[in-house]
TORBA-727385 format. One record per residue (C-alpha): residue number from 0; chain; z, x, y. Coordinates in steps of 0.001 Angstrom, whole numbers. Example, Ala and Ser with C-alpha at 12.3 -4.5 7.8 and 13.67 -1.06 7.14 Angstrom:
# residues 2
{atom 0; "A"; {7800; 12300; -4500}} {atom 1; "A"; {7140; 13670; -1060}} 
END
This chain:
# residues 452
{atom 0; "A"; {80437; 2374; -59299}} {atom 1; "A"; {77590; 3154; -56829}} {atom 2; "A"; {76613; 4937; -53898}} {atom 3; "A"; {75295; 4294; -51010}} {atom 4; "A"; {71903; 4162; -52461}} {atom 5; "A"; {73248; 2090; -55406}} {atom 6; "A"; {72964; 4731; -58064}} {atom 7; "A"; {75355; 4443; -60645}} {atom 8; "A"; {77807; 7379; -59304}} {atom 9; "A"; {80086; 9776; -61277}} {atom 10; "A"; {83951; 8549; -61393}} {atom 11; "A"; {84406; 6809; -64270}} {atom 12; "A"; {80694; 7100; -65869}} {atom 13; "A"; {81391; 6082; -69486}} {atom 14; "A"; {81385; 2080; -69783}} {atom 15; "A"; {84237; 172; -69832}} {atom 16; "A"; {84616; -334; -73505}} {atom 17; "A"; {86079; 3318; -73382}} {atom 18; "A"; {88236; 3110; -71057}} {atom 19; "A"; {91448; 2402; -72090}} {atom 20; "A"; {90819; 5222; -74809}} {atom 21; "A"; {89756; 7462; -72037}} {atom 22; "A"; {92871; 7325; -70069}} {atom 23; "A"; {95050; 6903; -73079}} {atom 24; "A"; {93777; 10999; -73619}} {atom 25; "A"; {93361; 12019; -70337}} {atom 26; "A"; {97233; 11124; -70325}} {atom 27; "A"; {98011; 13054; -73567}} {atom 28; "A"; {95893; 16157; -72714}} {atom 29; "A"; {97388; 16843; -69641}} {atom 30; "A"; {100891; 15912; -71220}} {atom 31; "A"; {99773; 18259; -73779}} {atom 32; "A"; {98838; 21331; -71752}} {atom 33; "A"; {101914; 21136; -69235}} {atom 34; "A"; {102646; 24239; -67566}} {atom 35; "A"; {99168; 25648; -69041}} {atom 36; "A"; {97749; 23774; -66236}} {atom 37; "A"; {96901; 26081; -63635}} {atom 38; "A"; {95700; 28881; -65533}} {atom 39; "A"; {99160; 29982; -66929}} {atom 40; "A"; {100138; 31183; -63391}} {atom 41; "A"; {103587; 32012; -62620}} {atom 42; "A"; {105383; 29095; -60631}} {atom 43; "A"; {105173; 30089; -56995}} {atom 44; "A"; {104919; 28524; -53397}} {atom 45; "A"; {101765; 29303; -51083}} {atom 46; "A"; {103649; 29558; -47829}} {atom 47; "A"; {107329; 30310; -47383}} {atom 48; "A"; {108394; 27388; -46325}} {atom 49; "A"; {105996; 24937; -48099}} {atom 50; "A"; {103049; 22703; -47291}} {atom 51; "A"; {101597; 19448; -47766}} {atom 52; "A"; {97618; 18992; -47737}} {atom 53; "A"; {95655; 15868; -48377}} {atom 54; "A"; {93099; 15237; -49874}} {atom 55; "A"; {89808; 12171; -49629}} {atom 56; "A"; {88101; 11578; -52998}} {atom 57; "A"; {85603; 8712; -53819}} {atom 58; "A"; {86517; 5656; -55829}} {atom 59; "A"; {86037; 1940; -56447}} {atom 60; "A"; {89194; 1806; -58466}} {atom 61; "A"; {91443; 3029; -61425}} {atom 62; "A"; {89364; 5024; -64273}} {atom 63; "A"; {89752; 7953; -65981}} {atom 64; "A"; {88867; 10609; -63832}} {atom 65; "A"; {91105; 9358; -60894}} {atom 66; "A"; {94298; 9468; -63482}} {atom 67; "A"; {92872; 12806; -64544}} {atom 68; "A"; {93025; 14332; -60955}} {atom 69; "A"; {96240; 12642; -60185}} {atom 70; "A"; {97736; 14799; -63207}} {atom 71; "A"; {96061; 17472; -62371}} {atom 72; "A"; {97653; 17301; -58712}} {atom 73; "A"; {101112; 16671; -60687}} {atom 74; "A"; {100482; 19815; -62438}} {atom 75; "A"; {100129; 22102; -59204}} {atom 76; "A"; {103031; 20894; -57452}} {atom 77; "A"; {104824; 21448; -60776}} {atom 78; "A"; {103111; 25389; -60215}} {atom 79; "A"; {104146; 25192; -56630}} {atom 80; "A"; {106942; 23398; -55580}} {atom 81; "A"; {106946; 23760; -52183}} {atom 82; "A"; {103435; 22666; -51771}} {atom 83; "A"; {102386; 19289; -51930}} {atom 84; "A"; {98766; 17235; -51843}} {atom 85; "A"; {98524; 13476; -50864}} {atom 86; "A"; {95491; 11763; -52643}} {atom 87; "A"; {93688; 9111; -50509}} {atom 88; "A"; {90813; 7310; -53321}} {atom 89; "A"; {88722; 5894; -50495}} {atom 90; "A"; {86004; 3338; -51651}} {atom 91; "A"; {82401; 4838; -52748}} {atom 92; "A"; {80517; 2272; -50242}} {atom 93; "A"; {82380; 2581; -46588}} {atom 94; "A"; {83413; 6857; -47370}} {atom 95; "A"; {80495; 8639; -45505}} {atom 96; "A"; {81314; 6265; -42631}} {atom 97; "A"; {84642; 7312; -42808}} {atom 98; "A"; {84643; 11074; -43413}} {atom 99; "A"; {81941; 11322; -40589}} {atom 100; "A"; {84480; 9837; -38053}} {atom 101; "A"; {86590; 11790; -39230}} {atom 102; "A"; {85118; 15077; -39055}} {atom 103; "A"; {83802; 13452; -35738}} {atom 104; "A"; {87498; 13017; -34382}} {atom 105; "A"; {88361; 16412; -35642}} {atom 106; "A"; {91329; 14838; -37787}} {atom 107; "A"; {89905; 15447; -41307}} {atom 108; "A"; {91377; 15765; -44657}} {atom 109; "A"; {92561; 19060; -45491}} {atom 110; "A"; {90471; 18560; -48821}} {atom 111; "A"; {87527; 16411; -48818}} {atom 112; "A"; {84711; 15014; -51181}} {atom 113; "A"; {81041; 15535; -51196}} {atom 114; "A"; {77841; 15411; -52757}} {atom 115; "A"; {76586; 18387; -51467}} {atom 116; "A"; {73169; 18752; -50088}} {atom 117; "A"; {72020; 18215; -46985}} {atom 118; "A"; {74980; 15704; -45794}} {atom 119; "A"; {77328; 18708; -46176}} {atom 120; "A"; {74933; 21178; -44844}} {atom 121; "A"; {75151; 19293; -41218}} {atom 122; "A"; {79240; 19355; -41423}} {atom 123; "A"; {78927; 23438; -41788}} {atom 124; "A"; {76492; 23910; -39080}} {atom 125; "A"; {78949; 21677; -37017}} {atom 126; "A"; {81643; 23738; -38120}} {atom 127; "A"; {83405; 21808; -39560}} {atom 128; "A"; {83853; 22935; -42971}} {atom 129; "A"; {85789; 26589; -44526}} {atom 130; "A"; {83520; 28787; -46273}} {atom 131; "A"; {85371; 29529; -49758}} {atom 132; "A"; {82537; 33091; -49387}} {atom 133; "A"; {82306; 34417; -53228}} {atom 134; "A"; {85451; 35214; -54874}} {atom 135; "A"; {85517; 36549; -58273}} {atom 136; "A"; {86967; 33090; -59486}} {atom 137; "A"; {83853; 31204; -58873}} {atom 138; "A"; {81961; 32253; -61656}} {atom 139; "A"; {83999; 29428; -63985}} {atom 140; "A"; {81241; 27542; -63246}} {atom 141; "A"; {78124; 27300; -64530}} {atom 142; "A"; {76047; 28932; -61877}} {atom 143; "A"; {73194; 25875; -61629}} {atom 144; "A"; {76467; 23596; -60578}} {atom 145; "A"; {76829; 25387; -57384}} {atom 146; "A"; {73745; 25155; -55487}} {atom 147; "A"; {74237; 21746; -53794}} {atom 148; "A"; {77342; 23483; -52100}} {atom 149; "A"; {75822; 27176; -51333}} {atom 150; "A"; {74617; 27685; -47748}} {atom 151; "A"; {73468; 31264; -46329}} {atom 152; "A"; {74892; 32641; -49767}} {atom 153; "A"; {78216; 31161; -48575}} {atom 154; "A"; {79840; 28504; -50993}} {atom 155; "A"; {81558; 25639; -49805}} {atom 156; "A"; {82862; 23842; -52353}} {atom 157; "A"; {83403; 22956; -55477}} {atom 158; "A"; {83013; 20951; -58130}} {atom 159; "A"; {85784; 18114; -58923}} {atom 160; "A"; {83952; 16073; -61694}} {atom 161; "A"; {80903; 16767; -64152}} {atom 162; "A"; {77330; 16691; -63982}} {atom 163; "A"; {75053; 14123; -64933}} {atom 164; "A"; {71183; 15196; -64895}} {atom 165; "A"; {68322; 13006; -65716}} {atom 166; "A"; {66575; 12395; -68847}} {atom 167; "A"; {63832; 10786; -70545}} {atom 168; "A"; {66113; 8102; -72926}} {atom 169; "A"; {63387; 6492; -75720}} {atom 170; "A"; {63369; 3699; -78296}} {atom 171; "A"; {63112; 6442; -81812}} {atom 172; "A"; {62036; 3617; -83959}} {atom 173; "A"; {58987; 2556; -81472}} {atom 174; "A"; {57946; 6558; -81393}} {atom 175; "A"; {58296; 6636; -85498}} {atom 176; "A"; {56236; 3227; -85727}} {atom 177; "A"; {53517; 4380; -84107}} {atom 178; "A"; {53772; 7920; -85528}} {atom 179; "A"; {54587; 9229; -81775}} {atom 180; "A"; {56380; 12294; -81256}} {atom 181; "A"; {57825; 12275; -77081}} {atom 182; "A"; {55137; 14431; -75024}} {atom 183; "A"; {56078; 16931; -73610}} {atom 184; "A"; {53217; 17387; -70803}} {atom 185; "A"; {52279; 15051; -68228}} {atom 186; "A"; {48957; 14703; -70054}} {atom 187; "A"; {50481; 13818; -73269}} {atom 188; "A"; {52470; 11151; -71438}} {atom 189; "A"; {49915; 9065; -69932}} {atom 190; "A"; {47717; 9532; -73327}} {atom 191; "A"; {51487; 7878; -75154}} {atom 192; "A"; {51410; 5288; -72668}} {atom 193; "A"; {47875; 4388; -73595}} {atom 194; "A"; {48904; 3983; -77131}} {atom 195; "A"; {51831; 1960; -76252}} {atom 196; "A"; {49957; -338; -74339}} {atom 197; "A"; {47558; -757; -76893}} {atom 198; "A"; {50100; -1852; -79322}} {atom 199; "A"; {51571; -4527; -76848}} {atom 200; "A"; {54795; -2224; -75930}} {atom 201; "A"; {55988; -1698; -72133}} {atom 202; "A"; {55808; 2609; -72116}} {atom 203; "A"; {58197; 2929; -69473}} {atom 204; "A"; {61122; 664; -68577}} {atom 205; "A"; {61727; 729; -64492}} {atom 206; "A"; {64170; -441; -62224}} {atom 207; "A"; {63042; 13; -59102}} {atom 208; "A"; {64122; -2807; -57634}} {atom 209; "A"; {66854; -409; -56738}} {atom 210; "A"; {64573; 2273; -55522}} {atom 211; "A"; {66320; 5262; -56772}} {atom 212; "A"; {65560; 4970; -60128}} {atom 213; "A"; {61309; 5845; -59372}} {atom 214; "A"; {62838; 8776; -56810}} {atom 215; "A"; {63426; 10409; -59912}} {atom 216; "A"; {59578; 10739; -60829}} {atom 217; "A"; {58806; 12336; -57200}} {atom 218; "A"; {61633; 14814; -57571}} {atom 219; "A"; {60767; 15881; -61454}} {atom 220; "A"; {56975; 15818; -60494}} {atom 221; "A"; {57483; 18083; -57312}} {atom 222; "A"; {59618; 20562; -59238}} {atom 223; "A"; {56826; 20912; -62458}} {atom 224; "A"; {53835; 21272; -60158}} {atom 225; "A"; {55423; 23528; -57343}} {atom 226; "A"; {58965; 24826; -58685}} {atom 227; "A"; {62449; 24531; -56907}} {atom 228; "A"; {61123; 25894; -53620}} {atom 229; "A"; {59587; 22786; -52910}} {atom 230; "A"; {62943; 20608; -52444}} {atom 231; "A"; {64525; 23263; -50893}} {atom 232; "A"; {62382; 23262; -48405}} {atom 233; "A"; {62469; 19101; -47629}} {atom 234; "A"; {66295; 19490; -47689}} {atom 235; "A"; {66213; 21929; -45100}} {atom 236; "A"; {63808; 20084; -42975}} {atom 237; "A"; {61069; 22342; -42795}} {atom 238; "A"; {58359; 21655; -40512}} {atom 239; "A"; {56081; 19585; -42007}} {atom 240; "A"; {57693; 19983; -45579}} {atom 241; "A"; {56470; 17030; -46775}} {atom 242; "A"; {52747; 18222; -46832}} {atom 243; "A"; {53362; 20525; -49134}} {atom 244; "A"; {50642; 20102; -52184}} {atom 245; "A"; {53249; 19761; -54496}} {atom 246; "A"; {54601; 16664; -53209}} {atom 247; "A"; {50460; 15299; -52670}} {atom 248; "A"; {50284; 15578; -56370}} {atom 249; "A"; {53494; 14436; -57412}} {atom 250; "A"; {52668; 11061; -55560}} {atom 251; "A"; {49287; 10823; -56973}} {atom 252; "A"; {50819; 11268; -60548}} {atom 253; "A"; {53325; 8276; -59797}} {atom 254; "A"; {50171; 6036; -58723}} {atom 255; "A"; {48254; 7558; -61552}} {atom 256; "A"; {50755; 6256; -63720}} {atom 257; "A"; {51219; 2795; -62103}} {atom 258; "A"; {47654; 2176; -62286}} {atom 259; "A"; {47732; 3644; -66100}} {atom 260; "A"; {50064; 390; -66661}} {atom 261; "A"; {52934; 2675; -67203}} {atom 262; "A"; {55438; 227; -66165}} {atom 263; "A"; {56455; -3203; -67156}} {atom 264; "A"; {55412; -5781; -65401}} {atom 265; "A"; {58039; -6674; -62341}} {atom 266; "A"; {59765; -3181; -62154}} {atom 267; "A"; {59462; -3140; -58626}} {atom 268; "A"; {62384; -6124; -58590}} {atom 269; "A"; {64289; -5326; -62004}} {atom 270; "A"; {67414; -3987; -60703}} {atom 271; "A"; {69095; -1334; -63086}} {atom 272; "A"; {73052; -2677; -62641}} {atom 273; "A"; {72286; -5823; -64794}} {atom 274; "A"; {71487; -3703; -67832}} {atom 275; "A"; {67719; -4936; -67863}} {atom 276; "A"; {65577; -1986; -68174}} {atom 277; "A"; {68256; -1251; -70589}} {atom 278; "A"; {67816; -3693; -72817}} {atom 279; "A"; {64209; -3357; -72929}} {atom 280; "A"; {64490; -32; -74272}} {atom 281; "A"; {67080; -1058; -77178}} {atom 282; "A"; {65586; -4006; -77771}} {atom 283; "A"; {62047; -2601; -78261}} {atom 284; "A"; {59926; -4553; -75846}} {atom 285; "A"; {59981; -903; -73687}} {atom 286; "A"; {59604; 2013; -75394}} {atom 287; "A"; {61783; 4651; -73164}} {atom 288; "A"; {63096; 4883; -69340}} {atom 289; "A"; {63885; 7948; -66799}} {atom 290; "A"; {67467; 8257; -66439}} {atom 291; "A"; {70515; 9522; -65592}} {atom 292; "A"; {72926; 10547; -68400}} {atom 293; "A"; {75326; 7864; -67775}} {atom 294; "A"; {72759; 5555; -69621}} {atom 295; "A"; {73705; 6854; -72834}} {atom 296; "A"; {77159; 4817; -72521}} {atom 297; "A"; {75528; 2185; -70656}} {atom 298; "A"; {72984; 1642; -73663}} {atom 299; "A"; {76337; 2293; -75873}} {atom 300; "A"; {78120; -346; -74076}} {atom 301; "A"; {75475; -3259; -74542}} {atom 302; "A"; {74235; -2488; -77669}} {atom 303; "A"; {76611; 238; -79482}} {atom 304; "A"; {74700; -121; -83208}} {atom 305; "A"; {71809; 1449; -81157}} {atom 306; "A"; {73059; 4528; -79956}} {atom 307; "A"; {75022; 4953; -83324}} {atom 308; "A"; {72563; 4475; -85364}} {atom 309; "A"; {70845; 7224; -84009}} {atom 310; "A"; {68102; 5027; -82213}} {atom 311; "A"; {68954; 7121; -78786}} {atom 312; "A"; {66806; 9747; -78083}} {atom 313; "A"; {66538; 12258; -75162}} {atom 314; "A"; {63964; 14736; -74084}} {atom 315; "A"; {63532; 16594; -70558}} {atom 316; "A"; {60409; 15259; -67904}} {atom 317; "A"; {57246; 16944; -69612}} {atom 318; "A"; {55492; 19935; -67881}} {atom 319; "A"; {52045; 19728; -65283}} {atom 320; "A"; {49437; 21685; -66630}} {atom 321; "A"; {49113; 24078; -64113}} {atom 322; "A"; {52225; 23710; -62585}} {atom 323; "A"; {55245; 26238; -61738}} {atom 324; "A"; {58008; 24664; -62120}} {atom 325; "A"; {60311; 25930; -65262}} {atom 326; "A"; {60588; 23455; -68414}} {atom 327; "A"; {63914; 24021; -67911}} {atom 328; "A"; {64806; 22904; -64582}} {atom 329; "A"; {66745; 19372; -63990}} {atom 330; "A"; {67288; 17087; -61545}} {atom 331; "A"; {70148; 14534; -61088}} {atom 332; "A"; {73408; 14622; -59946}} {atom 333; "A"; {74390; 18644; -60414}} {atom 334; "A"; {78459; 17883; -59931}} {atom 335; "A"; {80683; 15819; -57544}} {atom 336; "A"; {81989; 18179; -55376}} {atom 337; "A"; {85323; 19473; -52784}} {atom 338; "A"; {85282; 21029; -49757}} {atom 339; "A"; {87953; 22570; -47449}} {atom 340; "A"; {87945; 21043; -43712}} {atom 341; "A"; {87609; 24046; -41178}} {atom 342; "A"; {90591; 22079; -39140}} {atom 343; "A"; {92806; 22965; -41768}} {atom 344; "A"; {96498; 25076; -40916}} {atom 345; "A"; {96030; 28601; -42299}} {atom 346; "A"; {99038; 27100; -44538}} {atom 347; "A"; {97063; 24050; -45584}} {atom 348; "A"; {93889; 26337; -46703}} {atom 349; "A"; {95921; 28065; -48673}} {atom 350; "A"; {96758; 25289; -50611}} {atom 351; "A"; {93464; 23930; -50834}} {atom 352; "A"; {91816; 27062; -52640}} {atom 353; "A"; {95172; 27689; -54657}} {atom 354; "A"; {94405; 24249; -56444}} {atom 355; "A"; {90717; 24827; -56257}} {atom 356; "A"; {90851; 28291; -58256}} {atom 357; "A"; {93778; 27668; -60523}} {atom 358; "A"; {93591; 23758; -61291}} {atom 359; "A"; {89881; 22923; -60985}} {atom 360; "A"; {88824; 26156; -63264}} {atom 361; "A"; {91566; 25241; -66241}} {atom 362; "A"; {90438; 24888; -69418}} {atom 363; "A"; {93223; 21906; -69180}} {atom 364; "A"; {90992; 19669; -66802}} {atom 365; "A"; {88079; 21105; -68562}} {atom 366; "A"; {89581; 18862; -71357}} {atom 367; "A"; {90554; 16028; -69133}} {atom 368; "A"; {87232; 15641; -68232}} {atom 369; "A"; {85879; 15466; -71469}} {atom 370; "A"; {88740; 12989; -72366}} {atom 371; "A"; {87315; 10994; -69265}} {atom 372; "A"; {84203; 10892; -70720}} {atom 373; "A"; {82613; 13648; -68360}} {atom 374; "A"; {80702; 16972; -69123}} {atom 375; "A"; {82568; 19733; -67147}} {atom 376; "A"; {80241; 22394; -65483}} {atom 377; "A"; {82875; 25144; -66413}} {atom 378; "A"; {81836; 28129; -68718}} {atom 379; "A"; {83160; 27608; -72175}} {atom 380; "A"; {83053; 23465; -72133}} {atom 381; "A"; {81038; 23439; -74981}} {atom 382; "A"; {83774; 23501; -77549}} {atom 383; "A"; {85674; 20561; -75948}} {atom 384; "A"; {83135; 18106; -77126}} {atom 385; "A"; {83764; 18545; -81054}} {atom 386; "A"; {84902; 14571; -82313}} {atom 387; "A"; {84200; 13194; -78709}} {atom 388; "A"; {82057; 10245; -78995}} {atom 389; "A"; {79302; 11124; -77578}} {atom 390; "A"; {79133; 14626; -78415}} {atom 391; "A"; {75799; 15442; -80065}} {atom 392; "A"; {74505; 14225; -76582}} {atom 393; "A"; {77236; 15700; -74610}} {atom 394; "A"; {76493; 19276; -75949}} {atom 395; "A"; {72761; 18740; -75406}} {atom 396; "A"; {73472; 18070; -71666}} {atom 397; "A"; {75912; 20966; -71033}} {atom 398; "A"; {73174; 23268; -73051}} {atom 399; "A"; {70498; 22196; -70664}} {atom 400; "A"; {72692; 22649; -67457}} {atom 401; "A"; {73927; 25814; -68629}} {atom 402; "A"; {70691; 26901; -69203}} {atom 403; "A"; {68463; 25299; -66190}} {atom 404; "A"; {67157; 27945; -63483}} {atom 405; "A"; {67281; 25371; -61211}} {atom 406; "A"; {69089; 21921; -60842}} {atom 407; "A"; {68490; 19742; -57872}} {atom 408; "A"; {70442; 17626; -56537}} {atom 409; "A"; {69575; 14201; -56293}} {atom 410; "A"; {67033; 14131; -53016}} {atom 411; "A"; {68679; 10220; -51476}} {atom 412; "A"; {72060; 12572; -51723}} {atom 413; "A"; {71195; 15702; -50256}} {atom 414; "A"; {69289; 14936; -47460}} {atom 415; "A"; {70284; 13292; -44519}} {atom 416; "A"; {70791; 9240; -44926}} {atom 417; "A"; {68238; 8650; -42354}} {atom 418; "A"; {65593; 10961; -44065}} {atom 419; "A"; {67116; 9418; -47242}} {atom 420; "A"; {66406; 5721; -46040}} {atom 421; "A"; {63020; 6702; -45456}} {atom 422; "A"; {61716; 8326; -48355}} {atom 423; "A"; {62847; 4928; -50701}} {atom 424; "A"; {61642; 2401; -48571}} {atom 425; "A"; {58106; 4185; -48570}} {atom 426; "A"; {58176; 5829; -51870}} {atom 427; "A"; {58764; 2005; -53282}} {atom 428; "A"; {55505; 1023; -51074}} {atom 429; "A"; {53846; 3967; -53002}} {atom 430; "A"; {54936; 2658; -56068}} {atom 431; "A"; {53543; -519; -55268}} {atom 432; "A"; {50076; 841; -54418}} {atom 433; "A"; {50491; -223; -51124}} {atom 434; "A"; {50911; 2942; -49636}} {atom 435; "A"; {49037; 6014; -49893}} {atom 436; "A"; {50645; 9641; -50396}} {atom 437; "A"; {49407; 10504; -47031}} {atom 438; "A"; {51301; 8110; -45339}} {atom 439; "A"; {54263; 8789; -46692}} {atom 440; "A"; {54320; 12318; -46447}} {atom 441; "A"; {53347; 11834; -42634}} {atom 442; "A"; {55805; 9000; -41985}} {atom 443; "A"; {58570; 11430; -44209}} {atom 444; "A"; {57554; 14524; -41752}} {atom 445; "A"; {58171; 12455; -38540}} {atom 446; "A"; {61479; 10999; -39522}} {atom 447; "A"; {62376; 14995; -40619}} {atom 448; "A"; {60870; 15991; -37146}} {atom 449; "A"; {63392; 13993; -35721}} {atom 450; "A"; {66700; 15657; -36524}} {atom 451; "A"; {68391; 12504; -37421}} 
END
């Protein structure tokens, strides 16, 4: 599945080998944990007379998580049996169009998905959505999960689905061959990709064919040489944000390493759905690639001896010397999240923050997800992953989100689609030398300028 920018999105993020395993325990979990759904609450109604909610989530078709939600709807009617909520799975590609015009019409869903960021940030200015404020049951979730959804200290959703930051994913047996251990400054990385080169080996596999996938450079460079405060800042539109020396920098890094032969050659048209930069990775002609976490089952799914055999490794983008952004922080996809519509009955908010608190908290979706083949942001996840597939790599993940001071959200997500448009057109021009960082931050602070 993809978004609208074509990055691989979250429902259903473990390859289609695991599948049928996936919902085979999704299925037995929530069979399993019955009326411990909901938090062991005592059956009860939200209204007197009942009420029936709906809510929009994103899809492109059966998987895992959908069944998982679906029982996990089952189990709150079971909780409260006046009260029932309609599922709509609307497809990943035509949704924004379709929630906008709905919000637009003011006929929304009671319950509605998002990805946070700056797309939900125009629905509450508008209005439109119900500020869920700071109740004690929040803190279930891992506090770094809930900044794509926090406006004015208000929170406004949240999340439905797990997290998936971005990693470095490298080729072990290239490192070990060439007695290289992954760097873990910027320095270090363009002295590896030196070495690499000089042994005939692609460094860095790149799809950016696709755009999104060198995004992921500008965003991990901005936060290492000026911290979180820079993205927050181009997410709210601040005058002239895109000026900021931080993001100067982080551009002339990107062309530093283009020029340093950091990339294969044709990554600007290698598209990352057919499993290319993939396979140069596993198959040795690339020596790593800048990824989300759902490459890990990608790579599993093409070539599964790899990541068994321990070939797979992961490490976080290396620091700037001189920088201020934490070693710590990430950058991906923090969680897929809910929101309440403001146009909501009293009645049908209610509802809505009934399921939110007592279903989406559970340790019994906790395990769903898992059994999906997600990482839950809720406190305590940790433990689920023991005989999961993936879990040596699944408990590094929820160790780094747990522990991150700051996670952003993916930038083509949380800022307007306009804005979003923008920045990968040009930021693929700087890629291809073809446009200087100037430019693009003045082209980026006009189209910001603009409101749109």
């Amino acid at each position: 599945m993809t978004d609208t920018s074509g990055r691989p999105a979250r429902r259903g993020r473990r390859h289609t080998w695991l599948v049928a395993a996936c919902l085979a325990s999704v299925a037995a979990v929530l069979a399993a944990c019955g009326s411990a759904a909901g938090g062991g609450k005592q059956t009860h109604s939200t209204t007197s007379g009942g009420t029936t909610a709906t809510m929009w989530l994103v899809t492109t078709g059966p998987s895992p998580a959908n069944t998982a939600v679906q029982h996990l709807v089952g189990a709150f009617e079971k909780s409260h049996p006046k009260d029932h909520i309609t599922i709509n799975f609307v497809e990943n590609q035509s949704f924004k169009q379709k929630i906008q015009l709905a919000m637009g019409a003011g006929n929304p869903p009671t319950i509605f998905w998002t990805w946070g960021g700056g797309i939900l940030q125009q629905y509450i200015k508008a209005g439109d959505v119900y500020p869920l404020g700071n109740p004690s049951w929040l803190s279930s979730f891992l506090p770094s999960s809930l900044g794509a959804v926090t406006y004015n200290g208000q929170v406004y959703g949240v999340p439905v689905e797990g997290t998936q930051p971005v990693y470095f994913f490298y080729n072990k047996p290239i490192f070990a061959k060439y007695h290289l251990k992954f760097p873990t400054t910027f320095d270090g990385l363009l002295a590896t990709v030196a070495k690499l080169k000089s042994h005939g080996i692609a460094p860095i596999s790149l799809a950016n064919g696709d755009q999104w996938p060198g995004l992921m450079y500008l965003e991990y460079l901005t936060d290492r040489v000026g911290g979180p405060a820079v993205a927050k800042a181009l997410q709210s539109n601040t005058a002239g944000g895109w000026s900021n020396p931080a993001v100067t920098k982080a551009l002339e890094d990107i062309q530093q390493l283009v020029r340093a032969g950091a990339f294969q050659s044709g990554y600007d048209s290698l598209h990352y759905s057919g499993g290319g930069s993939d396979a140069l990775v596993y198959s040795g002609r690339a020596a790593m690639q800048l990824m989300g976490d759902w490459d890990i089952s990608s790579i599993l799914g093409s070539d599964k001896s790899f990541v068994n055999g321990g070939n797979l490794g992961m490490a976080p983008f290396p620091v700037v010397a001189g920088g201020h952004g934490d070693p710590s922080d990430l950058a991906g996809n923090t969680a897929s999240y809910v929101g309440i519509a403001s146009k909501a009955t009293a009645a049908q908010k209610a509802v809505a923050v009934a399921f939110f608190r007592y279903e989406l908290t559970s340790a019994s979706y906790a395990k769903a997800e898992v059994a999906a083949g997600e990482v839950p942001v809720t406190k305590g996840a940790s433990s689920l992953f023991a005989g999961q597939p993936l879990a040596a790599y699944d408990t590094t993940i929820y160790n780094s989100v747990t522990n991150a001071p700051s996670f952003q959200y993916s930038w083509d997500q949380a800022m307007t689609p306009t804005v979003a448009t923008t920045m990968l057109t040009n930021l693929a021009q700087v890629f291809e030398l073809s446009e200087t960082p100037q430019k693009f931050e003045s082209l980026l602070n006009k189209q910001a300028a603009s409101g749109s």
